[in-house]
C-alpha angles and dihedrals in degrees: 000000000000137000123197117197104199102216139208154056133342097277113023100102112267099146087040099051086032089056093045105047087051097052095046084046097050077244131148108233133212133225105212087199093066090071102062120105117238095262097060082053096049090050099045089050090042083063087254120144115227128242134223096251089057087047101052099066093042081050089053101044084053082049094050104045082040094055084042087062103046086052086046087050085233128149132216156122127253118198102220127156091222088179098171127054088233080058082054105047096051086053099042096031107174084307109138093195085068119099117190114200123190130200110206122186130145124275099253087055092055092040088057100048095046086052094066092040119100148200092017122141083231117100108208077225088074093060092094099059094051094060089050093047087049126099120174125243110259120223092265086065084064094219131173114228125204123190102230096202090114139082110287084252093054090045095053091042093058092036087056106043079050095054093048094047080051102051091041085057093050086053094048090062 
């Protein structure tokens, strides 16, 4: 049983990498979105930056389907933004069958990439504020970190022969 959590700011391809990565492991995968209350919707699409005290109940509601499935034995990947390192603790806990992996690319990248998307809650406005929100995973939260300058096919391909060295590695030992 394994859960990966795919990390990182609006725009850089969670639900696209998330998507990916369950299909090619036969896993059901998780849109972090889809937990968050209405009024964390409204004010995301309103061009309103979220606080901490909207995030922590969406976070907990991620923690606890996500604890649900490792009791259940179940695998998957959830797509969540997990920005701070205090996101990131409630949804990993101490738990050792929970990957983060994070998708890091600059800012124009990103910038770029939320500009042709459409139909998304998202404002591109509000890429600002997730950089500032975000603070990389350091080397004790064991990421795994893709660079997501490629194409979404090349960036699925080397998050999942990553997750697979890591979780070779987890059953070696």
């Amino acid at each position: 049983m394994t859960v990966i959590i795919v990390m990182g700011v609006s725009g850089s391809g969670k639900t696209t990498v998330a998507n990916g990565l369950a299909q090619r492991l036969g896993w059901q995968c998780l849109e972090g979105d889809a937990f968050h209350p209405s009024a964390n919707v409204a004010k995301m699409s309103a061009g309103i930056p979220l606080t901490d005290d909207d995030r922590w109940p969406w976070l907990h509601a991620i923690a606890a389907r996500i604890d649900a499935l490792r009791q259940q034995g179940q695998s998957a990947v959830v797509a969540c933004s997990a920005l701070k390192r205090a996101y990131r603790a409630i949804l990993l806990g101490d738990h050792t069958d929970v990957v983060l992996l994070y998708l890091r690319g600059s800012k124009a990248l990103i910038a770029e990439r939320m500009m042709e998307r459409h139909n998304h809650f998202m404002p591109p406005a509000l890429l600002d504020s997730q950089f500032a929100t975000l603070e990389e995973p350091g080397a004790d939260e064991h990421p795994i970190v893709v660079d997501i300058g490629g194409d979404a096919y090349s960036v699925i391909e080397t998050s999942l022969r990553l997750v697979q060295e890591r979780l070779s590695r987890r059953e070696r030992t």
